[in-house]
MIZA-523028 format. One line per field, with one value per residue (C-alpha): residue number from 1; residue in three letters; x, y, z. Coordinates in steps of 0.1 Angstrom, whole numbers. Layout:
REM residues N
num [NUM_...] $
residuo [ALA_...] $
x [X_...] $
y [Y_...] $
z [Z_...] $
//
This chain:
REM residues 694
num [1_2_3_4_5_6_7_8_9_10_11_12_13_14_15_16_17_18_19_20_21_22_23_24_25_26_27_28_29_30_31_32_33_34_35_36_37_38_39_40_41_42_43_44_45_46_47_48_49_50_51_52_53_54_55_56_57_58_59_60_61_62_63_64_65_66_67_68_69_70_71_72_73_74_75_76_77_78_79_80_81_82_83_84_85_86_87_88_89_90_91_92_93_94_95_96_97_98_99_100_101_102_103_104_105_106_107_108_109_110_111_112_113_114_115_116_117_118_119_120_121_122_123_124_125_126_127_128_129_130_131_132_133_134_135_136_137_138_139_140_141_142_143_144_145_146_147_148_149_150_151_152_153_154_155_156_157_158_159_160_161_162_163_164_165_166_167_168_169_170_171_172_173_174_175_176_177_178_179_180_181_182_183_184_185_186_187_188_189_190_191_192_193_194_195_196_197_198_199_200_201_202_203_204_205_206_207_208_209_210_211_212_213_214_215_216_217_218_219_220_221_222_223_224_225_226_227_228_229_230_231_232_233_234_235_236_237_238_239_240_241_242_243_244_245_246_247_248_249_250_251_252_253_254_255_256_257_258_259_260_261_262_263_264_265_266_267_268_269_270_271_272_273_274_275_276_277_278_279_280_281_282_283_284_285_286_287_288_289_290_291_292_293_294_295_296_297_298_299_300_301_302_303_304_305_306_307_308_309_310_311_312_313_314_315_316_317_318_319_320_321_322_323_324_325_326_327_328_329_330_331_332_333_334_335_336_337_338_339_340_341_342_343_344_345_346_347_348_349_350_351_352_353_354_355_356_357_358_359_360_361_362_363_364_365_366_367_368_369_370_371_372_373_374_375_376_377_378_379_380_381_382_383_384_385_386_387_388_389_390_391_392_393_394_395_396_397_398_399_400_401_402_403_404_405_406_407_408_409_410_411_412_413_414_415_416_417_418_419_420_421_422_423_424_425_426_427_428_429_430_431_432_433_434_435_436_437_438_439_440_441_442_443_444_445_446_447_448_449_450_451_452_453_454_455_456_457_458_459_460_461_462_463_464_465_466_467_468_469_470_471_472_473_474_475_476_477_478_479_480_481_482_483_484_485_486_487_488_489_490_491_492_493_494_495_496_497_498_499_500_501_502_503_504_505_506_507_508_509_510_511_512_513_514_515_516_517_518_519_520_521_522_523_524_525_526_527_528_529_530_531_532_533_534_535_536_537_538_539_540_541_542_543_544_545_546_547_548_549_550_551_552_553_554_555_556_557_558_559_560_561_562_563_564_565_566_567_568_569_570_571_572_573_574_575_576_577_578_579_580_581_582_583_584_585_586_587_588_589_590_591_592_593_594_595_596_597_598_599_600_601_602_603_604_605_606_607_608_609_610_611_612_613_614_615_616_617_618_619_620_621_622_623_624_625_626_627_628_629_630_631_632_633_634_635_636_637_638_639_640_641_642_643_644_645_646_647_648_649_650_651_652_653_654_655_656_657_658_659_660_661_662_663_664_665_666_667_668_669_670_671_672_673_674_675_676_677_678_679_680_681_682_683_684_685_686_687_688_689_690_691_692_693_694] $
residuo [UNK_UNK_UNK_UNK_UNK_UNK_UNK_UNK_UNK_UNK_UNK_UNK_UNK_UNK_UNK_UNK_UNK_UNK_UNK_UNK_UNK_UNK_UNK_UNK_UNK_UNK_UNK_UNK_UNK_UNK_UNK_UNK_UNK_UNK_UNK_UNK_UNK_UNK_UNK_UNK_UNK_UNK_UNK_UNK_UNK_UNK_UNK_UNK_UNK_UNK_UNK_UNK_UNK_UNK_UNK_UNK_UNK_UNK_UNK_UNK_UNK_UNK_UNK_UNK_UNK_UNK_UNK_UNK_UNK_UNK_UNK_UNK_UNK_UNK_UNK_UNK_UNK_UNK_UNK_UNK_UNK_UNK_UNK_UNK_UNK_UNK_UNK_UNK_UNK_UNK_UNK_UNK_UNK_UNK_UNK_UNK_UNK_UNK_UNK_UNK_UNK_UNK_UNK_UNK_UNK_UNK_UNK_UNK_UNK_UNK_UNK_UNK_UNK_UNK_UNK_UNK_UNK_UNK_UNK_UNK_UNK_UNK_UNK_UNK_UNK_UNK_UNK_UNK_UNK_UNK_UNK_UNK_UNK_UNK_UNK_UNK_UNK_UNK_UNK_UNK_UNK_UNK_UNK_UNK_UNK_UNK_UNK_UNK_UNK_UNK_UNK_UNK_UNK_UNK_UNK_UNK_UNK_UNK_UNK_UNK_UNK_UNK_UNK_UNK_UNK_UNK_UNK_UNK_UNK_UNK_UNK_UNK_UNK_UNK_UNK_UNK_UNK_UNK_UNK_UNK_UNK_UNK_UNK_UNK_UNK_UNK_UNK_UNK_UNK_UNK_UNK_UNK_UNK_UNK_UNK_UNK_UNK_UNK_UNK_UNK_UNK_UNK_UNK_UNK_UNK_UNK_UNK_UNK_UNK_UNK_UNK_UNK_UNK_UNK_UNK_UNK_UNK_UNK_UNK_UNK_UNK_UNK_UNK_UNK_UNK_UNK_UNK_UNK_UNK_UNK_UNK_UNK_UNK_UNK_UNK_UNK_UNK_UNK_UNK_UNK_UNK_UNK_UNK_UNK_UNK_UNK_UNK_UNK_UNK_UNK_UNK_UNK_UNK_UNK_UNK_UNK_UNK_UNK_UNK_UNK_UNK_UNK_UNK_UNK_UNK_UNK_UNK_UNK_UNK_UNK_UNK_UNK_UNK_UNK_UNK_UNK_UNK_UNK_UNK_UNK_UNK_UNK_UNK_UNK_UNK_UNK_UNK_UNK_UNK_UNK_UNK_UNK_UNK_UNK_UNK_UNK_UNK_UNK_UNK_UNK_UNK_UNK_UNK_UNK_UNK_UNK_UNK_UNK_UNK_UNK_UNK_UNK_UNK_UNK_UNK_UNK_UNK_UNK_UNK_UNK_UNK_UNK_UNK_UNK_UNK_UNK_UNK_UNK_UNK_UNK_UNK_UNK_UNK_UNK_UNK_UNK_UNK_UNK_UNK_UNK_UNK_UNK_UNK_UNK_UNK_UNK_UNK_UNK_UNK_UNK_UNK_UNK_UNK_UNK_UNK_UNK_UNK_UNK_UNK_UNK_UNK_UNK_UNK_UNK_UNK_UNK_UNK_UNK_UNK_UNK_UNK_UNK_UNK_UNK_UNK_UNK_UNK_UNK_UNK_UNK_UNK_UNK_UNK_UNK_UNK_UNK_UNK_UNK_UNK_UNK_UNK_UNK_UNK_UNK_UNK_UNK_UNK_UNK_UNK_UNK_UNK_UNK_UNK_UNK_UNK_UNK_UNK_UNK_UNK_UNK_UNK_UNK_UNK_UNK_UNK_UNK_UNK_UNK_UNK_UNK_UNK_UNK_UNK_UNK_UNK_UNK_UNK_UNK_UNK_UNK_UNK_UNK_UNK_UNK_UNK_UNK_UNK_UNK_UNK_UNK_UNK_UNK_UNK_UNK_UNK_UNK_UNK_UNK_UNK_UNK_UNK_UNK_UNK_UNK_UNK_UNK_UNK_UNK_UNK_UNK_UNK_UNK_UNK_UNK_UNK_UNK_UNK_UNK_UNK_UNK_UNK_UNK_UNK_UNK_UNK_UNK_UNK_UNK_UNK_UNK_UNK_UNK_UNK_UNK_UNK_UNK_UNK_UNK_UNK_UNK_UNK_UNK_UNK_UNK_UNK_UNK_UNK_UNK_UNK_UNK_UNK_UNK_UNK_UNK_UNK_UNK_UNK_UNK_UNK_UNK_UNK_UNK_UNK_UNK_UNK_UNK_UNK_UNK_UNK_UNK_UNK_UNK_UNK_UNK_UNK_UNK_UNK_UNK_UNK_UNK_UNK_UNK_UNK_UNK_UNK_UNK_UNK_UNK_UNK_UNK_UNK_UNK_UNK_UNK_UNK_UNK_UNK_UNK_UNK_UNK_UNK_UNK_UNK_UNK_UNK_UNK_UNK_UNK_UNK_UNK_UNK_UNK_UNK_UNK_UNK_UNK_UNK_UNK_UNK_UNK_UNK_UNK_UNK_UNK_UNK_UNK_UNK_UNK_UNK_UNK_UNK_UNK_UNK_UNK_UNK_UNK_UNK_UNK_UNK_UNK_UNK_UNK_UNK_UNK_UNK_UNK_UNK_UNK_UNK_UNK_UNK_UNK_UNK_UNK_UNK_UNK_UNK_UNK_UNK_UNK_UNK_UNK_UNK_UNK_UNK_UNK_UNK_UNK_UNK_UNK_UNK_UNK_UNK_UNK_UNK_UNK_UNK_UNK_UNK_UNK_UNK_UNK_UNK_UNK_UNK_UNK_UNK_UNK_UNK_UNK_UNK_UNK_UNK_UNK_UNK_UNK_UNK_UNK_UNK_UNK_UNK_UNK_UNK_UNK_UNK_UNK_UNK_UNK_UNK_UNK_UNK_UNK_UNK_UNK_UNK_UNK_UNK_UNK_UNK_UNK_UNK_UNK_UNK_UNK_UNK_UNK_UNK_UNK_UNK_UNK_UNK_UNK_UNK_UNK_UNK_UNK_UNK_UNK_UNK_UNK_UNK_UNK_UNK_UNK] $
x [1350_1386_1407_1435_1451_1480_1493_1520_1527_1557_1575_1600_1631_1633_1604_1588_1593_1630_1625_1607_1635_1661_1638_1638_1680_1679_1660_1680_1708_1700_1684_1717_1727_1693_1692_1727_1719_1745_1758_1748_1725_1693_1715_1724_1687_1684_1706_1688_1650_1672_1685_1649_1634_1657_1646_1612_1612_1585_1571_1547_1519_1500_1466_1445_1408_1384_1347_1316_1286_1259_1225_1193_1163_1124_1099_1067_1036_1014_989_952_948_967_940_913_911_933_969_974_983_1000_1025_1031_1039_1063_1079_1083_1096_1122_1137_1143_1160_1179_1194_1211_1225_1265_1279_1240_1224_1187_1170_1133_1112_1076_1052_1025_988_979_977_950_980_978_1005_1042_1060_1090_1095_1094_1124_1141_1143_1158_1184_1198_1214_1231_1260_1249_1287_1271_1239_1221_1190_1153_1123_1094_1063_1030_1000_1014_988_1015_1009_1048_1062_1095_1104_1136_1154_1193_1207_1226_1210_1178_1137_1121_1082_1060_1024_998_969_966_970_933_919_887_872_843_844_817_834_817_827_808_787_778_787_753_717_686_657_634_650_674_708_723_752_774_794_801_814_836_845_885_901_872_873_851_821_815_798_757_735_735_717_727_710_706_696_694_699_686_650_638_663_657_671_683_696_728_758_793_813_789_789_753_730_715_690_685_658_667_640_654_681_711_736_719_741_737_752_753_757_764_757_785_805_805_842_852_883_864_831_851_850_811_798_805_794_782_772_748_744_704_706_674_667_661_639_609_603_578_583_554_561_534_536_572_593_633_639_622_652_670_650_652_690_693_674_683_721_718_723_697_668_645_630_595_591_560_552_518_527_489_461_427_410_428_423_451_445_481_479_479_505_526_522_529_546_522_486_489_486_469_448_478_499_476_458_469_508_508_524_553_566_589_591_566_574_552_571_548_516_483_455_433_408_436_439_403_400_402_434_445_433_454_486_476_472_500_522_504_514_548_551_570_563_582_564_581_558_555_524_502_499_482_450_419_431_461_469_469_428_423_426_461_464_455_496_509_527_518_490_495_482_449_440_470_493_506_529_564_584_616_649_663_688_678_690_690_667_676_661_675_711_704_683_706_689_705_733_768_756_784_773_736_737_761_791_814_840_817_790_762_769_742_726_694_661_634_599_582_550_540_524_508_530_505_533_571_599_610_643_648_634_633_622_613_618_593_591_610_618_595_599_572_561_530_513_543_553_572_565_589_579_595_577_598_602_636_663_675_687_717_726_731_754_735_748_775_750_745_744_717_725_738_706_682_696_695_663_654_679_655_625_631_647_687_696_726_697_675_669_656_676_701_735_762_798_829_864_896_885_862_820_804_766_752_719_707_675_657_648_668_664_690_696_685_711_729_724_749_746_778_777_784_753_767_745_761_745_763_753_762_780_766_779_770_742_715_738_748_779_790_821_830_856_848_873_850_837_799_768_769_736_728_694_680_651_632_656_679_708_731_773_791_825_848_878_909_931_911_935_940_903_905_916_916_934_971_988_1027_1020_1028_1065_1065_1093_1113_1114_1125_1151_1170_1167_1146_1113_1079_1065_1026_1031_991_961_993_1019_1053_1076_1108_1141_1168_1199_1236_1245_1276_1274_1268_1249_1211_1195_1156_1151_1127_1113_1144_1155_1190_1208_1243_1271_1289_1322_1327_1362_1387_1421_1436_1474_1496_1530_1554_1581_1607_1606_1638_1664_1693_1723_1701_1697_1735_1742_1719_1729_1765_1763_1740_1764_1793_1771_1770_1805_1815_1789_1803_1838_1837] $
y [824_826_803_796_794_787_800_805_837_853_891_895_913_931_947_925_932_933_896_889_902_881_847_857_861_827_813_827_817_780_777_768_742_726_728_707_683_696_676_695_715_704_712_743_749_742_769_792_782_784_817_833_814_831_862_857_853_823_826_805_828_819_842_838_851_867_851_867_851_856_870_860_885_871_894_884_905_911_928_926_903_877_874_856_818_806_827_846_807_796_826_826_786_791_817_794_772_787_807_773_758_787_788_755_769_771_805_819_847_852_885_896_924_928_943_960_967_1005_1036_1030_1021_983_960_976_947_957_988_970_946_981_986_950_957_989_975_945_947_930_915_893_888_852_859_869_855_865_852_865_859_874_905_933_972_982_959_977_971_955_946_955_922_900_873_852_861_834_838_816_819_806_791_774_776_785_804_823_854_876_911_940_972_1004_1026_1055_1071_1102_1121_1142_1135_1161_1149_1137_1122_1095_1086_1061_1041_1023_994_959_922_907_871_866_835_822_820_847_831_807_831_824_851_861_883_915_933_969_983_1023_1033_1002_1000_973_953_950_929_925_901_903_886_890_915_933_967_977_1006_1007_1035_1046_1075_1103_1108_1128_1156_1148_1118_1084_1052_1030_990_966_933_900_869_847_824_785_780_816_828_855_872_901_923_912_945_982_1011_1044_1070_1099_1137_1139_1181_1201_1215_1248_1261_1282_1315_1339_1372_1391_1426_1448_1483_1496_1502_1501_1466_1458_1452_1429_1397_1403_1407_1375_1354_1370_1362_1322_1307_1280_1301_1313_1344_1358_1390_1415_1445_1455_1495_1507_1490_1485_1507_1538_1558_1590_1589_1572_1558_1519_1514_1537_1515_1482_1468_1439_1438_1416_1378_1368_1337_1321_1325_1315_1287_1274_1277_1279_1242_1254_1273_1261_1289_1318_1354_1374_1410_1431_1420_1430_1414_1446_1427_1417_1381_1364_1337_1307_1314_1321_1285_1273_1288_1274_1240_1242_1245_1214_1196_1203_1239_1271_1299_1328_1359_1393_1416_1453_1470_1460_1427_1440_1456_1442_1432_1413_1377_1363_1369_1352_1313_1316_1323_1284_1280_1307_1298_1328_1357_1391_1406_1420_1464_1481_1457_1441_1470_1479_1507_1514_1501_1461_1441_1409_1375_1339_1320_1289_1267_1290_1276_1243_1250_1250_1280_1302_1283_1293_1330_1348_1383_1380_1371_1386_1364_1367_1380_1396_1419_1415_1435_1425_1464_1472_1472_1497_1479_1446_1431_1414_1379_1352_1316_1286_1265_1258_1271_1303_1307_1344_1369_1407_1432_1420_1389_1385_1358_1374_1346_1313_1284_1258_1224_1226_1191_1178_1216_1248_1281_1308_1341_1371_1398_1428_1440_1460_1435_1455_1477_1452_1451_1487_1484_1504_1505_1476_1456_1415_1385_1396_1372_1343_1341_1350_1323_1294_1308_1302_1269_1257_1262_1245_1213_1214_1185_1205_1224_1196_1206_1169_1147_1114_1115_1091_1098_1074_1092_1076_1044_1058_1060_1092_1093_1127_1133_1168_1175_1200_1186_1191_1153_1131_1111_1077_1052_1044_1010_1008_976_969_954_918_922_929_952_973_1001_1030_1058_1087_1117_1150_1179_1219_1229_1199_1172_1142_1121_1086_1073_1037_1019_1011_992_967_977_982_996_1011_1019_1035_1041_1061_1043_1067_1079_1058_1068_1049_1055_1039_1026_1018_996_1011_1000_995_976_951_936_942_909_880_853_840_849_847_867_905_890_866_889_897_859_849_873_871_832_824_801_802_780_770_761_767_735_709_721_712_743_737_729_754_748_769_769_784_813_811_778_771_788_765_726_701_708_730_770_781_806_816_811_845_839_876_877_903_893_895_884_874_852_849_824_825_794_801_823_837_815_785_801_804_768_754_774_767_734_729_752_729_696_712_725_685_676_694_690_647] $
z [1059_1053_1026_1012_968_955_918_900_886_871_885_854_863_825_807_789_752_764_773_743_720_740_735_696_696_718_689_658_678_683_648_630_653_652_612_613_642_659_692_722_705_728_759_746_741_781_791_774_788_822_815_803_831_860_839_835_875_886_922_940_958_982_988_1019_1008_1031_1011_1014_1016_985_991_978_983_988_978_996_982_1008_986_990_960_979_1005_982_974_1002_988_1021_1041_1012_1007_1044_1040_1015_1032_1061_1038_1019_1047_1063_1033_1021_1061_1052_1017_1027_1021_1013_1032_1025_1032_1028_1016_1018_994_1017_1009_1005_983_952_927_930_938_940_944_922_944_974_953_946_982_991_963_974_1002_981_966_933_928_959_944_941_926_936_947_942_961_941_924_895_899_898_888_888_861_849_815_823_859_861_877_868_886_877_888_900_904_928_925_951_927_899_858_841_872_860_871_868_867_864_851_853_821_825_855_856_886_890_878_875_903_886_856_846_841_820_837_812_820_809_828_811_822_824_813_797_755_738_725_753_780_791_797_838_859_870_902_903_939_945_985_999_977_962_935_897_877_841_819_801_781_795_773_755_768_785_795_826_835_867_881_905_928_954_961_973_968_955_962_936_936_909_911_888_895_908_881_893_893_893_919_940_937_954_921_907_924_917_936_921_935_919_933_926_919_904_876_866_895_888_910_911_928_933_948_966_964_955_985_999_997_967_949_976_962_929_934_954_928_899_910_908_876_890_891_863_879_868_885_890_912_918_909_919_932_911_934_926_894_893_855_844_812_818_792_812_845_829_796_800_823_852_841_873_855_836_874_897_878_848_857_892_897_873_899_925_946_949_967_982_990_1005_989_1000_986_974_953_931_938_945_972_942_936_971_976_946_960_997_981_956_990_1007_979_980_964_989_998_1012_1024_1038_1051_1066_1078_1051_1071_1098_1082_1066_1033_1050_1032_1065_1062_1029_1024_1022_1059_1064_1056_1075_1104_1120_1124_1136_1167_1161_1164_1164_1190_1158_1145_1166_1153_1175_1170_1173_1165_1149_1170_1160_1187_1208_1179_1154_1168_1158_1124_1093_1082_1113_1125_1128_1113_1134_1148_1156_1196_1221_1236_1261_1244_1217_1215_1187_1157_1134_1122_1139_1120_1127_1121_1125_1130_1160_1155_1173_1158_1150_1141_1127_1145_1154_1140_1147_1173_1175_1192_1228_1220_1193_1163_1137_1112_1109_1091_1091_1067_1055_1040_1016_1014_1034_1044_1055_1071_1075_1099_1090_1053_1065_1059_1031_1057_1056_1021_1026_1052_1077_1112_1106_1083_1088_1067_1042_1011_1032_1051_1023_1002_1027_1034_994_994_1022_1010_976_996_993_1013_1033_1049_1062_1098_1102_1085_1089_1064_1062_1041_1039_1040_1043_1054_1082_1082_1094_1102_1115_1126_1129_1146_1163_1195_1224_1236_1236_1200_1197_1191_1156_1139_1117_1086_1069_1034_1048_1067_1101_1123_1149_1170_1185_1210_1191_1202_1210_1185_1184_1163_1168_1157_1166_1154_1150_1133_1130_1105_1076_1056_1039_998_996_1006_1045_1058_1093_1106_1135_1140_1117_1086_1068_1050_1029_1018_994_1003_970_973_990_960_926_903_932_923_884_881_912_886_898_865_858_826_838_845_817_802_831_840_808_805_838_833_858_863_874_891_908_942_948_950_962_939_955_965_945_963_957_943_941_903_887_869_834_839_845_870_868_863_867_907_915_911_913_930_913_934_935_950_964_982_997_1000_1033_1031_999_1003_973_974_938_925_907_928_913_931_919_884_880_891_871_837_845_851_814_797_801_796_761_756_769_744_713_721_716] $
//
């Protein structure tokens, strides 16, 4: 918009301390004349002020301004706190609303910034007011606007304008929320034991003192719910068993407040990696050989493991005179191990044991029923498992999921190379152990073995084969329990690196991991994980038939079911969104499994209350107002103040009127030329000499 002012200014022709010092003789000149009433005097005065004046120079100029328009910037937060208690339509009224009335503001541009939901550091609303400002020129600045619940996680301690804050909030004064705020969780738990969760609601905007007991619900991965009574702000202890390996999910919940803003932030979600203890193994070695070492090395190398190790260095049967406290620092403890202890042991090892009258049948039958019952047991054997005295003869062959050939069919000494079978490719155990089977653009380079037993399987699966195509490596569940059998006692040949070597301690430990019941290595199993915002469920299985379909619950109770997508190594994928906070669950028909999904933005739901307090400050000190526009509260009208004067009244906010201009074109015309100077000083100066000479 272009205008037009008028001024007078003066352009003296001498310096001005020059002009000074010529009023100051002026003065001293007239001073006399004045002092004695002289005639003429006062006229003699106006020649002077006539003669300064043509000096001094007056002009009339005329500018013609070229006046921007002031800007006003509305900050909008679009956060996810602004979604609860009806905010979201009342932000986007007022929006609607202001726009409208700041388009009929003269010489007022409004431009607006939104404060988007993401990240996990709460509301930046004040960054998103940083990048309005950048492009203002604050000499044109009007104010802000700021259209929030007050809930903001960027508060600055001071805002550089010169222009006044004004803060809208959708809701109302006294909102009230409840809150359950976990303190401490610990991030792992031993199976089998406890852990203690500490955490405490607190009830916001409510006086201490005045809170009522409530119920709090405590459900681990789906089961049944508990419940406990407690008192708002008090911290509590909530215990909660691990019963299983693996990740527990874990939600609490408290009971809604009447009155309160959202129950959005009454549950949290914790989740617990169930891991065992200490396990127990005992490694019981048959006659000393090659590979005797390989298992003790294997166990003895996991911090996990408490290893009880003994080798059976001659059998009772043979006398060759050796001083027994030369074959033993301690005689063989077979009562307290096989009877009394045996259910302290996780794990037991038989390494080339044959039973030569050292074990009776009882406690053959203790170790076969400690494994029904949920014990392991791992057995590598060599030719000792073909003969009379062979374990798979004794009760503990019951377990085995194999026997070997009977006469002499059972032994086969030539060279193999070990290879993972069709269902070893899908078992966790075997898959993805590079180098055992040839490819087409790779040839197996697993080292060969020389010996293995033949065998007859009863059960389990066939994870390995060798020679001819032979059951190498079975794995089988027995009762509540698991078996592995190995049918070569030459896998040490590996860890010496003979003929290129293989995967020795890879595949001996998830062999060990498997048998004691890692989760990772469940060849039948259903998981579920949440990461970045999505919901995976795999199912691994063995079976080569299609999966069943995916029912998928989400914490709102929504069920959805989804044909799942085939993968390589017996699983089968599903990923759906999964944006909402809770408890997912997905099912296969037979296994569930449950994931935890934690809000996408935690300080967004650590208080739900509209609260102008976090910009109290800021408010006050630009000189701006805030206002409740929420539950009927009128949107203020908006008004252009001066600067320097209010910017908030009674049902009004102000903008400050800026007045930001560029001068386009200056015109000076002399008010007192120099022809008209000397006229009018001549004609004064003899006035006064006419005066003085009567």
């Amino acid at each position: 918009m272009t205008r037009s002012l008028s001024s007078i200014d003066l352009a003296p022709i001498l310096p001005p301390w020059l002009l000074a010092a010529l009023a100051l003789l002026a003065a001293l000149a007239l001073l006399p004349a004045l002092l004695r009433r002289a005639r003429g005097a006062w006229w003699r005065a106006l020649a002077f002020l006539l003669l300064l004046g043509a000096v001094a120079n007056p002009r009339l100029v005329q500018q013609t301004r070229e006046v921007r328009p002031d800007i006003a910037l509305l900050a909008v937060d679009n956060s996810a706190s602004t979604t609860v208690a009806g905010r979201e339509a009342a932000i986007a009224a007022a929006r609607v609303a202001i726009e409208a009335r700041a388009g009929r503001l003269p010489d007022l541009e409004l431009r607006t910034v939104v404060a988007e939901e993401g990240g996990s550091q709460g509301t930046r609303l004040f960054a998103a007011i940083e990048r309005g400002l950048n492009d203002i020129p604050r000499a044109r600045l009007a104010g802000v606007i700021a259209l929030t619940d007050g809930q903001v996680h960027d508060v600055p301690r001071n805002l550089a304008i010169e222009a006044p804050l004004h803060v809208l909030l959708p809701g109302r004064a006294g909102e009230v929320d409840r809150r359950l705020r976990v303190i401490e969780a610990p991030g792992f738990g031993i199976v089998g034991r406890g852990v203690e969760l500490r955490l405490v609601v607190e009830d916001l905007g409510i006086a201490p003192g005045n809170a009522a007991p409530l119920r709090l619900t405590i459900r681990r991965d789906g089961a049944a719910p508990r419940t406990e009574s407690v008192l708002p702000g008090r911290e509590q202890r909530i215990a909660v068993p691990i019963e299983r390996g693996g990740p527990s999910v874990i939600e609490i919940t408290a009971e809604e407040r009447p009155g309160e803003v959202s129950t959005l932030n009454n549950t949290a979600i914790v989740t617990v990696n169930g891991v065992r203890d200490r396990l127990r193994v005992l490694l019981v070695s048959g006659e000393p050989h090659a590979g005797e070492r390989t298992w003790r090395r294997l166990l003895k190398a996991d911090p996990n493991v408490d290893l009880v190790h003994f080798t059976i260095l001659r059998p009772p049967e043979k006398d060759d005179l050796t001083p027994l406290n030369e074959l033993a620092l301690i005689a063989f403890p077979v009562r307290e191990l096989f009877q009394q202890k045996l259910r302290e042991f996780d794990l037991i090892v038989f390494d080339r044991f044959s039973n030569r009258g050292i074990l009776p049948p009882q406690y053959l039958r203790n170790i076969a029923e400690h494994v029904r019952q949920g014990g392991a047991l791992l057995m590598s054997v060599g030719p000792e498992f073909t003969g009379r005295e062979s374990l798979a003869n004794t009760p503990l062959g019951a377990v085995l999921p194999a026997r070997p050939l009977p006469g002499g069919q059972a032994l086969l000494e030539a060279p193999f190379r070990a290879q993972v079978s069709e269902t070893g490719l899908r078992h966790p155990v075997t898959e993805g152990l590079t180098g055992a089977n040839a490819t087409a653009v790779a040839a197996a380079s697993w080292g060969r073995w020389y010996r293995m037993l033949r065998a007859e399987p009863r059960g389990g699966a066939t994870v390995m084969n060798g020679a001819d195509g032979n059951p190498l490596l079975l794995l089988d569940r027995v009762g509540e329990g698991r078996v592995a059998l190995l049918l070569s006692d030459q896998i040490w040949l590996w860890s010496r690196g003979h003929d290129g070597g293989g995967p020795q301690a890879e595949l001996l430990r998830r062999i060990a991991h498997w048998l004691m019941r890692e989760p990772e290595l469940e060849e039948e199993d259903l998981t579920a994980a949440i990461a970045q915002g999505r919901l995976t469920v795999t199912r691994r299985s063995l079976a080569d038939a299609p999966p069943p379909g995916i029912a998928v619950t989400a914490p709102d109770g929504t069920v959805t079911r989804h044909a799942p997508d085939r993968r390589e190594g017996g699983r089968a994928v599903v990923e759906v969104p999964a944006t909402r906070a809770g408890v997912w669950s997905a099912t296969d028909g037979t296994r569930t499994a449950f994931a935890a999904a934690e809000a996408s933005n935690p300080p967004e739901i650590a208080d739900l209350r509209a609260d102008p307090a976090r910009l109290a400050a800021l408010v006050s000190a630009s000189g701006g107002a805030a206002r409740w526009i929420g539950d009927g509260g009128a949107l203020p009208d908006l008004r252009r103040v001066a600067a320097g004067r209010d910017a908030a009244g009674p049902g009004w906010l102000g903008l400050v009127r800026r007045e930001d201009h560029t001068v386009t074109g200056i015109a000076a015309l002399p008010l007192l030329p120099p022809w008209l100077a000397l006229l009018l000083v001549l004609g004064v100066a003899v006035v006064a000499w006419r005066r003085e000479g009567r």
